[in-house]
DRENFIPA-365113 format. One record per residue (C-alpha): residue number from 1; x, y, z. Coordinates in steps of 0.05 Angstrom, whole numbers. Layout:
BEGIN
 minu      X      Y      Z
  NUM      X      Y      Z
...
//
This chain:
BEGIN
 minu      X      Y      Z
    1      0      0      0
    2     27     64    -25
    3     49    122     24
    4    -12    168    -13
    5    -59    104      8
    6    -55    102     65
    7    -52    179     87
    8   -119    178     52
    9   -146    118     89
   10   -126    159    153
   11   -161    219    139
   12   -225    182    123
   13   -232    156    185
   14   -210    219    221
   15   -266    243    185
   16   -312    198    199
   17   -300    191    274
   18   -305    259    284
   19   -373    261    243
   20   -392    215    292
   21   -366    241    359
   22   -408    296    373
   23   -485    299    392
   24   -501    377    370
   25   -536    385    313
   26   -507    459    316
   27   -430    436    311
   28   -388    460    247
   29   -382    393    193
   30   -303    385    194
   31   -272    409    127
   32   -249    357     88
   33   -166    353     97
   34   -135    351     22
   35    -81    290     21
   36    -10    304     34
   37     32    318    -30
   38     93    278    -37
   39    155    308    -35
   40    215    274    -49
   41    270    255     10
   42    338    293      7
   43    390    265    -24
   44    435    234      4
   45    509    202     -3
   46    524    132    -10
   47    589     88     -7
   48    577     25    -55
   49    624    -30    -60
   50    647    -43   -130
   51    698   -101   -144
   52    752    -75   -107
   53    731      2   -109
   54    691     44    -59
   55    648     87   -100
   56    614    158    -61
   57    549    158   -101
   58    480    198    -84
   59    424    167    -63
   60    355    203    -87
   61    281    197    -83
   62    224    217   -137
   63    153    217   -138
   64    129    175   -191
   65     61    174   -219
   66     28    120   -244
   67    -15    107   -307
   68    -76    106   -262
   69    -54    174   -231
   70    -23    147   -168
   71     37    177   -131
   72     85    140    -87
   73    158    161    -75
   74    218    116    -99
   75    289    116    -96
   76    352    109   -141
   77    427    112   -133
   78    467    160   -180
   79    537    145   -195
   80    551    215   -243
   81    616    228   -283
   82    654    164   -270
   83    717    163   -321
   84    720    110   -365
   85    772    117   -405
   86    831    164   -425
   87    864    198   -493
   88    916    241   -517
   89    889    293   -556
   90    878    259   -634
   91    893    182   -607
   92    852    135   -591
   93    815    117   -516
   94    840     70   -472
   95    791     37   -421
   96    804     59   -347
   97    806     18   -291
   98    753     41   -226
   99    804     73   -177
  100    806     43   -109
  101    762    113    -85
  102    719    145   -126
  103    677    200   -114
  104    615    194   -167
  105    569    246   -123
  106    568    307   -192
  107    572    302   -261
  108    636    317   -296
  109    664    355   -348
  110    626    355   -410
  111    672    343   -475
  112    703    412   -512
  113    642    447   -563
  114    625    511   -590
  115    551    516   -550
  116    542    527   -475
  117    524    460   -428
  118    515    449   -365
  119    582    421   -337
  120    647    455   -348
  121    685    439   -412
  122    747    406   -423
  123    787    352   -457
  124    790    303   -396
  125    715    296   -409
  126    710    214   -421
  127    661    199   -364
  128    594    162   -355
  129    535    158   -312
  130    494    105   -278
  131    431    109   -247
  132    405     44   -208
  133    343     31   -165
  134    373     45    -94
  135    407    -17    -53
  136    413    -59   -118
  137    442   -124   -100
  138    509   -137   -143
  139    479   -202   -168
  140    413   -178   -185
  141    425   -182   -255
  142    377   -126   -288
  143    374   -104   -358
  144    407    -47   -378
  145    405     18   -425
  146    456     58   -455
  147    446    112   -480
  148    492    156   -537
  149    464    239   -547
  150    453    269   -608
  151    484    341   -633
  152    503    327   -703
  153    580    294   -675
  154    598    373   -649
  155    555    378   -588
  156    522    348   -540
  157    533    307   -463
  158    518    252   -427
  159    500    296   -372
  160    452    345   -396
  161    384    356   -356
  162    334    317   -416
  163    372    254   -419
  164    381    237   -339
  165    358    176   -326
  166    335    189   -254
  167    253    191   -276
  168    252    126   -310
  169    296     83   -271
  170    261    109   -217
  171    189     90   -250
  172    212     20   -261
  173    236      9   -191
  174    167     34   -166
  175    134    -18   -211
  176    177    -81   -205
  177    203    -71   -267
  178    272    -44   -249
  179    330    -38   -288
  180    399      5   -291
  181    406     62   -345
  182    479     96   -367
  183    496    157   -411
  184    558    177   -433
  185    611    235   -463
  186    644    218   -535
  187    698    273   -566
  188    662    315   -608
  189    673    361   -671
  190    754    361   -690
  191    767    331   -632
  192    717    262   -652
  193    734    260   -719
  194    798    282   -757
  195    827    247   -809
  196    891    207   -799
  197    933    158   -839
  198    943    103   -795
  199    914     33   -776
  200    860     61   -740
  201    843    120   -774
  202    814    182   -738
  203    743    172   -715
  204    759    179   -639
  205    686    197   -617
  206    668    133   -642
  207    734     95   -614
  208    709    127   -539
  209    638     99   -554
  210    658     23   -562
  211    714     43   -493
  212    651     58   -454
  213    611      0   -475
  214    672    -34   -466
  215    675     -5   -392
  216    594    -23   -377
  217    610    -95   -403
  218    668   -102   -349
  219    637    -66   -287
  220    563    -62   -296
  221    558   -140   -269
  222    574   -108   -205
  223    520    -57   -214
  224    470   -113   -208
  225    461   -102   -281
  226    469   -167   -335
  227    525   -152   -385
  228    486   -203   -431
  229    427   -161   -425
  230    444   -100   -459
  231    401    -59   -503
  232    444      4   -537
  233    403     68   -549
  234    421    129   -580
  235    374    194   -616
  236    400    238   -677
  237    476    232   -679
  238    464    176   -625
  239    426    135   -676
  240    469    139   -728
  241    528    108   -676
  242    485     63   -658
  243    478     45   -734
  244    557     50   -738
  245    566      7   -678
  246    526    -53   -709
  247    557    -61   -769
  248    607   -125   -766
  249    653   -112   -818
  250    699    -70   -781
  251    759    -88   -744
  252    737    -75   -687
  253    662   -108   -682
  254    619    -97   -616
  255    555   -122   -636
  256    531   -179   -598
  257    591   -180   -558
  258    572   -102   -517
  259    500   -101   -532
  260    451   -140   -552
  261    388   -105   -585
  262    386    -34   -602
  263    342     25   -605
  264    353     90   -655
  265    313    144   -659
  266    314    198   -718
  267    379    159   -746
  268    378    197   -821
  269    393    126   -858
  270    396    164   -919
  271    461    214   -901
  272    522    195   -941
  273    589    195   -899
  274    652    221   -925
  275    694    165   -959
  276    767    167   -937
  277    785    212   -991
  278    735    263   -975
  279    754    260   -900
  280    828    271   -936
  281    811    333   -964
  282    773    364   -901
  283    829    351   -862
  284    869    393   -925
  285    822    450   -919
  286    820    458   -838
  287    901    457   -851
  288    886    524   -896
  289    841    551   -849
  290    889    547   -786
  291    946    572   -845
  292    896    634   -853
  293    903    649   -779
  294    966    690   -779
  295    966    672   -701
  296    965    594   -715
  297    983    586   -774
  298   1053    552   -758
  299   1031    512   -698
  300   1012    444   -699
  301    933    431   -690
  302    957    382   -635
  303    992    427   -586
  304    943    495   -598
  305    904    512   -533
  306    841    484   -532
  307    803    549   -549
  308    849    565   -607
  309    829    492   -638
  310    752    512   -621
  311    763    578   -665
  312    799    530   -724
  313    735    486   -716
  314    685    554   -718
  315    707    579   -780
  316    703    509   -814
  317    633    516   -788
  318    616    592   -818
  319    562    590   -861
  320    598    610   -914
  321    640    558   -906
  322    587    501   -901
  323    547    531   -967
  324    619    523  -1008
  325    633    454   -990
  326    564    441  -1002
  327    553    470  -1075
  328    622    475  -1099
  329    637    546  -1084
  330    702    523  -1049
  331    730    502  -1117
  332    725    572  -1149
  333    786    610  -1159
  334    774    666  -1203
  335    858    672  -1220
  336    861    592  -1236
  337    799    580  -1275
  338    822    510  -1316
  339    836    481  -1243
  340    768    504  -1213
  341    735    470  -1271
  342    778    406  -1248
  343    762    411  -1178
  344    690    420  -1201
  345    690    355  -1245
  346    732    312  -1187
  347    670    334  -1139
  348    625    324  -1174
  349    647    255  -1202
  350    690    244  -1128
  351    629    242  -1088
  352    567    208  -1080
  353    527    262  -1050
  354    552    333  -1016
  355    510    310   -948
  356    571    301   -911
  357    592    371   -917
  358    519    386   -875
  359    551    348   -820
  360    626    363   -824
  361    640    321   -756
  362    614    259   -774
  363    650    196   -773
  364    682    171   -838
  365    686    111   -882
  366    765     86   -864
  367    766     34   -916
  368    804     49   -975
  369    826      8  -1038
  370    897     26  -1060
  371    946     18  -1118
  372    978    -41  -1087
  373    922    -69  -1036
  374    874    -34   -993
  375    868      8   -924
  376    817    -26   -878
  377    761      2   -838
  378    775     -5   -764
  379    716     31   -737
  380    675     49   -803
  381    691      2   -865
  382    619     14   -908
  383    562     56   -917
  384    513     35   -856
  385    457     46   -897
  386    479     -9   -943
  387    490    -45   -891
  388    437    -87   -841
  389    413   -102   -764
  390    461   -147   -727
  391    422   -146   -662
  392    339   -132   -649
  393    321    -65   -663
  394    277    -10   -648
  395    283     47   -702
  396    236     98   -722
  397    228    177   -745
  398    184    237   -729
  399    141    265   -774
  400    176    329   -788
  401    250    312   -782
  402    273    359   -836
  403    246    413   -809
  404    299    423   -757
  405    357    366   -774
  406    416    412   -773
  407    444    388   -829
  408    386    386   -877
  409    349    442   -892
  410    381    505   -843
  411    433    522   -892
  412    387    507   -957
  413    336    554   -927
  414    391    597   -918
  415    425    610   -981
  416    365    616  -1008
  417    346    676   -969
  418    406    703   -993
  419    406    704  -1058
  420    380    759  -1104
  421    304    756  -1120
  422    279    717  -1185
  423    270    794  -1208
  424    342    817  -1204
  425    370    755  -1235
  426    351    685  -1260
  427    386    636  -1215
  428    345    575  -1222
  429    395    532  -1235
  430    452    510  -1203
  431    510    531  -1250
  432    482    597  -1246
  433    478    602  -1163
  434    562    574  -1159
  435    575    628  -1212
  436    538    688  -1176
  437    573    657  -1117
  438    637    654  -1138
  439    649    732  -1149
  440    678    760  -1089
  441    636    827  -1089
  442    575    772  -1074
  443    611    721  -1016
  444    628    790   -981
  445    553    817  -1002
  446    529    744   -973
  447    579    757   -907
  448    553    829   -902
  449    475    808   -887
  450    497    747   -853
  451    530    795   -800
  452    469    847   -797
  453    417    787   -792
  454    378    789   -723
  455    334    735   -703
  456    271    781   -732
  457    303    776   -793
  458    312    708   -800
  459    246    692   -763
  460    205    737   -816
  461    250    708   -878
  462    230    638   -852
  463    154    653   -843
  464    149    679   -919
  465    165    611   -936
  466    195    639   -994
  467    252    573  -1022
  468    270    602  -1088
  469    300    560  -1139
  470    273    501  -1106
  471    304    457  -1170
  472    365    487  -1166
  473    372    469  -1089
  474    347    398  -1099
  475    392    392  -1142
  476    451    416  -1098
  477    424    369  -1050
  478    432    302  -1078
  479    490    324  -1119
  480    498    353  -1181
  481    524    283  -1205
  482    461    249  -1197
  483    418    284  -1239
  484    378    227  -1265
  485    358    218  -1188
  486    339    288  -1176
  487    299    295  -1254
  488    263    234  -1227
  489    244    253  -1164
  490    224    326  -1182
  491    183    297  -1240
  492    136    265  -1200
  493     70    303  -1183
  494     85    306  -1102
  495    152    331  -1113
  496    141    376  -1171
  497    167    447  -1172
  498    109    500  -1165
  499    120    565  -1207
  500    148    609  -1155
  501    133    685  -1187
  502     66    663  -1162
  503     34    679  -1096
  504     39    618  -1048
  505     90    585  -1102
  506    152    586  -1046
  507    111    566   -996
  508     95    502  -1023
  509    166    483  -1058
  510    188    500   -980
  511    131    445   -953
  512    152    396  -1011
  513    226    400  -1001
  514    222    376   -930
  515    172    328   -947
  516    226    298   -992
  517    271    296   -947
  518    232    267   -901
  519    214    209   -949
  520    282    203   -979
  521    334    215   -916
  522    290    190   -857
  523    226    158   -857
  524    250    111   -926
  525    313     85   -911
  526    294     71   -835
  527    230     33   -862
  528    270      6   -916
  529    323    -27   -855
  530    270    -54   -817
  531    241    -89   -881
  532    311   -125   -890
  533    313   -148   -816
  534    253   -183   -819
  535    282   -214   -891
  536    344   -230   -844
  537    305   -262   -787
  538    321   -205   -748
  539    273   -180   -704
  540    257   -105   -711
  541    207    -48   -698
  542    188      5   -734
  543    155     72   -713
  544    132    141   -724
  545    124    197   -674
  546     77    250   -697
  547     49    280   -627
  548     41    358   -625
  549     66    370   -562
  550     43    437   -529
  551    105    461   -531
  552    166    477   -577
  553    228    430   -553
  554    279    475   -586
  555    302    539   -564
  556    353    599   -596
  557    377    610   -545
  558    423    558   -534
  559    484    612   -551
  560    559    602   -567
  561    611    597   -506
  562    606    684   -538
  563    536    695   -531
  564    529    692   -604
  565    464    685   -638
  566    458    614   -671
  567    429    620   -728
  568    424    548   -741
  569    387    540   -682
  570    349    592   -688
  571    323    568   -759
  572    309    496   -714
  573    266    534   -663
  574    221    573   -718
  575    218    505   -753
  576    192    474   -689
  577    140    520   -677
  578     87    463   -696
  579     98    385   -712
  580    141    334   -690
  581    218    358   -705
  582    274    324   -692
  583    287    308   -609
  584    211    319   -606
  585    216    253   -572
  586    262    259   -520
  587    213    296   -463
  588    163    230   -472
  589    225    182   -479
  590    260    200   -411
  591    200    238   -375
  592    223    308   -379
  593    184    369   -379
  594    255    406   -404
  595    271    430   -471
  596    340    408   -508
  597    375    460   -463
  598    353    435   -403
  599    303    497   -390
  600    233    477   -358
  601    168    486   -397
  602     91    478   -377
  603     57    419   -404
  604    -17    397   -416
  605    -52    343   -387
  606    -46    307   -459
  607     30    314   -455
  608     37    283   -390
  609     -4    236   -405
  610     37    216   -459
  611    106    226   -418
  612     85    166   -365
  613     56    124   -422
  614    117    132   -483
  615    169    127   -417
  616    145     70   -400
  617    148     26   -465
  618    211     54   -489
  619    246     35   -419
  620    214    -45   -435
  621    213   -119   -472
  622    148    -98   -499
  623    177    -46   -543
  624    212   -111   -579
  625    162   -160   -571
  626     97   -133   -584
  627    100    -81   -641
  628    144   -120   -687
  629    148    -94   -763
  630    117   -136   -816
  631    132   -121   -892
  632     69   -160   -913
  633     15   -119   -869
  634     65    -56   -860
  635     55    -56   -782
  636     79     13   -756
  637     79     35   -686
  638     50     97   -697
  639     49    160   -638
  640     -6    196   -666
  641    -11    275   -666
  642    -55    264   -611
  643    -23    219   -563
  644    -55    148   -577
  645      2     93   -581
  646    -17     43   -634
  647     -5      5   -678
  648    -21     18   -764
  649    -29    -26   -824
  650    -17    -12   -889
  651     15     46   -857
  652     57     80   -920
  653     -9     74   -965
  654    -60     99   -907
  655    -28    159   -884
  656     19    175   -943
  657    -11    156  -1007
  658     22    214  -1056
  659    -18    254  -1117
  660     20    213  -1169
  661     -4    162  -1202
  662     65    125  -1184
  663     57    139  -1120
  664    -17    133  -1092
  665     -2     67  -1059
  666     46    110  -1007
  667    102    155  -1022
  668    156    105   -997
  669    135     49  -1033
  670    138     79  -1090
  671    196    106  -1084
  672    217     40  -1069
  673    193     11  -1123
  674    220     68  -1180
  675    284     50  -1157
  676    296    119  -1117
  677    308    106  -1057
  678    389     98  -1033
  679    399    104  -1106
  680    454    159  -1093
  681    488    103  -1040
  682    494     52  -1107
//
């Protein structure tokens, strides 16, 4: 009987006794006495025995509140910002061993960024937390969730206020269903992923990843987790390592051996990572960036202070920047026009796609084929979208990724903006947008109004809904190599460009861009993988979150270590007025009411509603067992708009079915079936 129970129970008869008590008709009826409200216990700190370490942990309670509205307190032990491994700046982790004392009572440093957090900054920023239901036994053997945060591989920590794992571990130990949760710091940005010719290339965020899960699969035994019980979790750039970390062709495989089923959420199964080459020639062009820094420009990148590498890793971030790698800009040189044309041609024929330029920090492909043999992949050999499921999986989208994905449609939107109007000059095609760009008086003109913008600026330029030369950007998109792709997909009726001299024109190129992103970088491919796990005897799960939460998970003003306006993040939070955007989830995943930066927001009945129900099945077997995808019926767990978990047949052709012909049994099937879909990955 719960503590709320029974305080009720006692008031009753109070109540009643004192009803009965008294003989005069005249005396006052008692008022009736409201319950008590819970409030949680203090925290408190802990010493736990772990093999042969004393750990100082904290020991807190929560008020949890059941599905039928119920409150009781329960409580966990927190074990915050234990190391678990250590690096020299560009080499590898190496797991740690638990010190004989360790004092796991805060969180610790978060890894080195270019947005605020929570936690200090630094490089010594490998650390993990643990959150158990309190006076686990060590044998107790419960199952156990890791989870990796997103940030698009430059920020981002384990420690940040959304993703603590207090709420749900603390749920499941209220409703005999406990288990242990963990999150953890990876390097980030330059630091997580820098080229380098050696035999284990340079993707050290992903190298720290498989040190932790290395770490939980030696210690967490001791926990009173079961290291054979393992399920890895991870949301945006999370996902996609979790996608990473499955595939078995590496040299380094972990699948099966550190986890055993998975769960991604918003993985973009469609992005193309850099091949080895590619990841060559960024390294090339953040060597001329530091070499334009008269200040830096003969150190080594290895020995500059930390905040003189964060400025290197800025201006390879500028706008600017981003929108040259991404159309070809960075290959004009006005004095050397034969090799401009060649750098042009190598681009265009060197890479599959320019996505990887939206998300300069992500891993790379390490395998190479040489002259005289080959270089292998030790963390990343292939494409993960060509790829398939080692391990039971969970995977599944939101129904407005694109809208906010930092490295779809901010800088599209973007450029766009900037450009001159239809009326001053015709630059509907892409040729004629890298020319106009490639004239200095226009990068400074384009540097000039990127400096004046405010956010009222960009917040009115993104309400017009104005995406001029929506052909020319599609095009830029998928890559000016893959024409045939892009003629295809902007020749079919859902897709096709609206005249945009007319009123309303922009506005709906702008609605059917991101639905084609949605389609062709998220929802598709992530279908597409759970379709070749079931062919695989695999067991996985597909779903779509669509709930229109009451309120907007993003926020601008998550600022620069300066105080800087963001304007990528600004363009997320005006994207993420209404729909589900990408993190949309998180709140109902963990049982927040917090945005992305950790600041508190007011929720509706509906959302709450929603928070106990969503943190409960993620957090379970059932999330595995009982919404399993079918390719025959198209079973979707679907998270409707308005809060009802289900499940959906048919779902591509009952919820998508297109305007063209081609594509009236859903959008994805027949994109599918035309051949479009991963074409560019072929």
């Amino acid at each position: 009987m719960t503590f709320f129970k029974r305080s009720l129970i006692a008031v009753t008869v109070t109540l009643t006794l004192a009803a009965c008590g008294g003989s005069d008709d005249t005396a006052e009826t008692p008022k009736p006495i409201d319950p008590p409200v819970l409030q949680p216990l203090p925290a408190e700190e802990v010493t736990v025995d772990i093999q042969n370490s004393q750990i100082k942990a904290m020991k807190e309670s929560l008020v949890v509140t059941s599905l039928d509205d119920e409150q009781t307190l329960a409580s966990i032990e927190a074990f915050k910002g234990i190391r678990y491994a250590q690096a020299e700046r560009f080499q590898h982790s190496e797991v740690e061993e638990l010190a004989a004392e360790v004092d796991a009572t805060s969180f610790q440093d978060a890894c080195p960024q270019l947005k605020t957090t929570t936690q200090a900054q630094s490089e010594d920023c490998l650390n993990l937390n643990i959150w158990r239901p309190a006076d686990t036994a060590n044998d107790a053997q419960l199952p156990v969730y890791v989870f990796i945060h997103g940030g698009d591989f430059e920020y981002g920590a384990g420690s940040e206020p959304l993703i603590h794992a207090d709420t749900v571990v603390a749920q499941g130990a209220a409703e005999d269903s406990p288990f242990i949760a963990v999150t953890l710091n990876y390097r980030l940005g330059l630091l997580g992923s820098h080229w380098k010719k050696d035999n284990q290339g340079g993707n050290y965020g992903l190298g720290d990843q498989k040190r932790a899960l290395e770490w939980v699969q030696n210690y967490i035994a001791d926990f009173g987790g079961d290291a054979q019980n393992i399920t890895l979790m991870g949301q945006g750039a999370g996902a996609m390592s979790v996608g990473i970390l499955q595939q078995e062709d590496g040299k380094e495989p972990v699948a099966n051996t550190y986890f055993n089923r998975a769960i991604m959420q918003s993985n973009p199964y469609g992005f193309d990572y850099r091949t080895y080459d590619q990841a060559e020639d960024f390294a090339d062009k953040v060597a001329d960036i530091q070499a334009e820094m008269p200040e830096l420009d003969d150190a080594n990148l290895a020995d500059l202070p930390l905040d003189q590498l964060m400025q290197v890793q800025a201006k390879a971030l500028s706008p600017l920047a981003r929108i040259g790698d991404w159309t070809g800009l960075s290959c004009i040189d006005t004095s050397n026009l034969a090799g401009s044309a060649l750098c042009l041609t190598s681009k265009v024929s060197g890479e599959a796609t320019p996505l990887a330029n939206l998300m300069p920090f992500a891993p790379y492909i390490e395998y190479k084929k040489t002259l005289f043999g080959k270089i292998d992949g030790y963390h990343l050999a292939s494409q993960p979208a060509l790829d398939t499921f080692a391990v039971p999986t969970v995977v599944g989208v939101n129904s407005d990724e694109a809208n906010t994905a930092a490295m779809l449609p901010s800088l599209t939107f973007l450029i766009s903006g900037l450009l001159p109007s239809p009326e001053e000059e015709d630059l509907s095609s892409p040729e004629a947008i890298v020319e106009w760009l490639s004239k200095a008086e226009n990068q400074q003109q384009i540097e000039t109004k990127l400096a004046a913008m405010t956010a009222d600026d960009i917040k009115a330029q993104l309400e017009l809904g104005d995406l001029t030369a929506y052909l020319a950007m599609t095009k830029f998109y998928f890559g000016l190599g893959n024409g045939d792709l892009t003629n295809g997909l902007l020749g079919l009726t859902d897709y096709y460009p609206n005249p945009e001299g007319e009123i309303g024109g922009g506005l709906e190129n702008m609605k059917q861009f991101k639905m084609l992103l949605n389609d062709m970088i998220f929802a598709g491919p992530s279908r597409l993988q759970a379709k070749q796990a079931q062919e695989n005897a695999i067991d996985s799960t597909f779903y779509h979150f669509g709930y229109h939460a009451s309120f907007n998970v993003w926020t601008y003003n998550t600022d620069g270590q300066e105080g800087k306006l963001d304007i990528g993040d600004l363009i997320k939070t005006i994207s993420c007025i209404t729909g589900a955007c990408n993190g949309s989830e998180l709140p109902f995943v963990f049982n927040k009411a917090l945005k992305l930066d950790g600041s508190t927001v007011k929720t509706s009945s509906k959302d709450e509603a929603l928070m106990n129900k969503m943190s409960r099945l993620w957090f379970s077997d059932e999330l595995f067992e009982a919404y399993q995808y079918d390719a025959s019926s198209d079973t979707v767990l679907t998270i409707s708009k308005d809060g009802d978990i289900s499940t959906t047949t048919d779902w591509d052709s009952n919820t998508q079915s297109g305007l063209d012909p081609e594509l009236r049994k859903g959008r994805l099937n027949g994109l599918e079936n035309l051949g479009f879909m991963q074409n560019y990955m072929k």
